[in-house]
C-alpha positions, 0 to 999 in steps of 0.5 A: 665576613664571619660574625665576631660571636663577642657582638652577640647580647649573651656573650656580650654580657658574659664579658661584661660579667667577666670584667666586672668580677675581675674589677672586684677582685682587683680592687680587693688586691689593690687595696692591700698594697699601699698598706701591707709593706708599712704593716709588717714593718711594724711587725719587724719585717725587713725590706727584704722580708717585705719583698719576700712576700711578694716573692711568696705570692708569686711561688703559689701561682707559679705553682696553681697558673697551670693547674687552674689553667688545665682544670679550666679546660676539663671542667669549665671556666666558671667553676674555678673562678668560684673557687678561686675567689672563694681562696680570696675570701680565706686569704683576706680573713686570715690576713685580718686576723694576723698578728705575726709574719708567718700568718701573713705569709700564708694569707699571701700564699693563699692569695697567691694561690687564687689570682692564678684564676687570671689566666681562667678569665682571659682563656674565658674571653678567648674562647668568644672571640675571634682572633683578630678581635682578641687584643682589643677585647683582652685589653679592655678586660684587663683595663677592669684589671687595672681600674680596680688597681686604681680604685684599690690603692685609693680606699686602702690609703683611705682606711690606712688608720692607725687605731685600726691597722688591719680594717683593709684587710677586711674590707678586701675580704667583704669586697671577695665575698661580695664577687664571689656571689656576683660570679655565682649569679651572673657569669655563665658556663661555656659549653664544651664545644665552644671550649674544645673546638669540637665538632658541632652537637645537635642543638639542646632544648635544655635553655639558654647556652652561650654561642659556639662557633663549632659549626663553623669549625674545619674537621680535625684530624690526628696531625692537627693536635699537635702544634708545630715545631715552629709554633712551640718553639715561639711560644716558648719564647713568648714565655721567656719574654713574660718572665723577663718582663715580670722580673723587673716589673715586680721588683719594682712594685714590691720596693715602690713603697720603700722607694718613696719613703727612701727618696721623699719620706712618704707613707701609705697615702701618697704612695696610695695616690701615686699608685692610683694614678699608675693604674688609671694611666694602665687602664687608659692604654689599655682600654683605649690604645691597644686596639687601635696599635694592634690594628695598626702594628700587629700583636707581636709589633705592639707588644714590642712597642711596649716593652721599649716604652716600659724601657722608657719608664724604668729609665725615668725611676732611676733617674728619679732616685740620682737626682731626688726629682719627682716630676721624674718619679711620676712621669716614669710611674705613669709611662712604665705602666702604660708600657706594662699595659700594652706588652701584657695585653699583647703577649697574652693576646698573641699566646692564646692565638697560637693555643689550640682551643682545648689546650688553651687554659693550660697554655694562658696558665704557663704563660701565667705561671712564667709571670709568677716564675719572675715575681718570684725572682724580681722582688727577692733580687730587688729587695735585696739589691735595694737593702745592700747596693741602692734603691736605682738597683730596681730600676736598672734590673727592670730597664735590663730585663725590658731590652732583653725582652725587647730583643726577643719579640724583635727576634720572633718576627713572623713566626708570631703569625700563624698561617689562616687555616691553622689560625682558624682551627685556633679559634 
């Protein structure tokens, strides 16, 4: 049995420096969330404007996932997730600084810009791990993810002050300053061979390097470069899925707080609190569950798992807003976002396995950047419907969206399953 190179000591702890960074950079994001929509509110912002900002956010990573993606395959993994946080550091500053809409919409389009480093760290796990191991491994970082989602909106319903409206906004921006000298230290660069695939080199006396499992590697030739028909065709579609499933995810999040102050006149703190505990359930699914699932079920089974329970959870929210209940507003936050845990891990999952290794930044950045394509559209169309039709109008788009995804994943069946020497050539 080949050796999974994520049990070896360095790369273990290139992992563990990997999550922990994501974890900061999260929690700084989790932060702004419970308090920017009441913060450009006060600023005159409409519901729809509010949702726009999201919107904004999104088009920038749309734009920068695949760019960051490509960059990180030519040039290495580190060097764009220092500068990517350091674009953290900027947005946070200017958003502290803000005193109208639209140097709060540029903080998000830099922000925006920034997190499109997501698909960086998981083309970074990919790169050390086997693929039968990647579920579990790309679970548990973005488990980091979500743990900082939890302890984020935490401190952001904390520091939600009146006399110092802004304060967030700086912490965020020392919290990104702080991980930007954590990467700078503790996360190492994986050598070329181990990104690209290539043949083995000769061994470097110039220090300690992360494991390359190049040796073990089949010989390629011309034809193999190029993906099949078949396996283009399911990745495609791997990305329509990602889309559909952001578009009604998003839209759900960017209106979540107007939500509940609509239904139970809530205000940052508990919106923050309602939020924390989405996050913690996500971290638990995906830190705990999904290696067992995709044992058990497969990627592609798995991820449609978690797109019927994300069905679940958007029911239960438009249920919630019929009937003012909030036992169903908290049991659907909580099972929407174990089911967002679960696709989201596998989708990823299943995309970087079909990537060859030298094109695999570039492709996680797609994938990043279809998510993007559908924060665009989400928020924008839920903000919208939620002003002009009611607030269950979120709720229903995040439902249709889910089952149509749903139908797709199903649809794919055995075409997610590459044959094993392809998959090994993919390692």
């Amino acid at each position: 049995m080949t050796r999974d190179p994520s049990q070896d000591r360095d790369a273990v702890r290139a992992l563990v420096a990997v999550a922990f960074t994501i974890f900061l950079d999260l929690v700084g994001f989790g932060i702004i969330l419970p308090v920017l929509p009441y913060f450009t509110e006060a600023m005159g912002a409409s519901a729809a404007e509010v949702a726009l900002l999201a919107t904004t956010f999104s088009i920038a990573q749309l734009a920068f996932s695949p760019v960051l993606g490509r960059l990180s395959d030519r040039f290495g993994r580190r060097p764009v997730l220092l500068i990517s946080i350091a674009g953290s550091v900027v947005s946070a500053a200017l958003l502290w600084r803000a005193d109208t809409l639209a140097m709060v919409f540029t903080s998000r389009a830099i922000a925006g810009m920034s997190k499109a480093n997501l698909s960086t760290a998981h083309a970074y796990v990919a790169d050390l791990v086997t693929p039968e191991n990647r579920a579990k491994i790309m679970g548990r970082l973005s488990a980091a993810a979500s743990l900082g989602l939890v302890a984020g909106p935490a401190i952001g319903a904390l520091l939600a002050v009146d006399r110092m409206p802004t304060l967030p906004f700086l912490v965020t921006a020392i919290l990104s300053a702080v991980n930007l000298l954590l990467v700078a230290w503790w996360v190492p660069e994986i050598p070329a061979a181990r990104r690209r695939g290539s043949p083995a080199r000769a061994p470097s006396t110039a220090g300690p390097r992360l494991p390359s499992t190049a040796d073990s590697r089949l010989a390629r030739t011309p034809s193999d470069r190029t993906p099949s028909d078949t396996t283009t065709t399911t990745l495609a579609w791997l990305l329509v899925a990602g889309f559909l499933f952001f578009f009604g995810y998003t839209g759900i999040q960017a209106t979540f707080a107007l939500f509940t102050k609509r239904l139970f006149g809530w205000g940052s703190w508990e919106t923050g609190w309602v939020l924390m505990l989405m996050g913690a359930s996500m971290a638990l699914a995906q830190g705990l569950a999904i290696g067992r699932i995709v044992t058990r079920f497969g990627e592609a089974s798995a991820a449609a798992l978690g797109f019927a329970i994300f069905l679940a959870g958007a029911a239960c929210l438009g249920f919630s807003a019929l009937q003012g209940s909030l036992g169903a507003l908290l049991a659907g936050s909580v099972v929407l976002v174990v089911g967002a845990g679960v696709l989201q891990t596998c989708l990823t999952a299943l995309v970087a396995s079909l990537a060859r290794a030298e094109s695999r930044g570039l492709l996680l950045g797609f994938r990043d950047a279809a998510g993007a394509f559908g924060r665009i559209f989400g928020p924008m169309i839920a903000g919208f419907t939620f002003e002009h039709l009611g607030i269950t109008w979120p709720s229903l788009l995040a439902g249709a969206s889910a089952l149509l995804a749903l139908l797709i994943v199903l649809g794919l069946g055995d075409r997610t399953r590459l044959p094993a020497p392809q998959r090994a050539r993919n390692t």
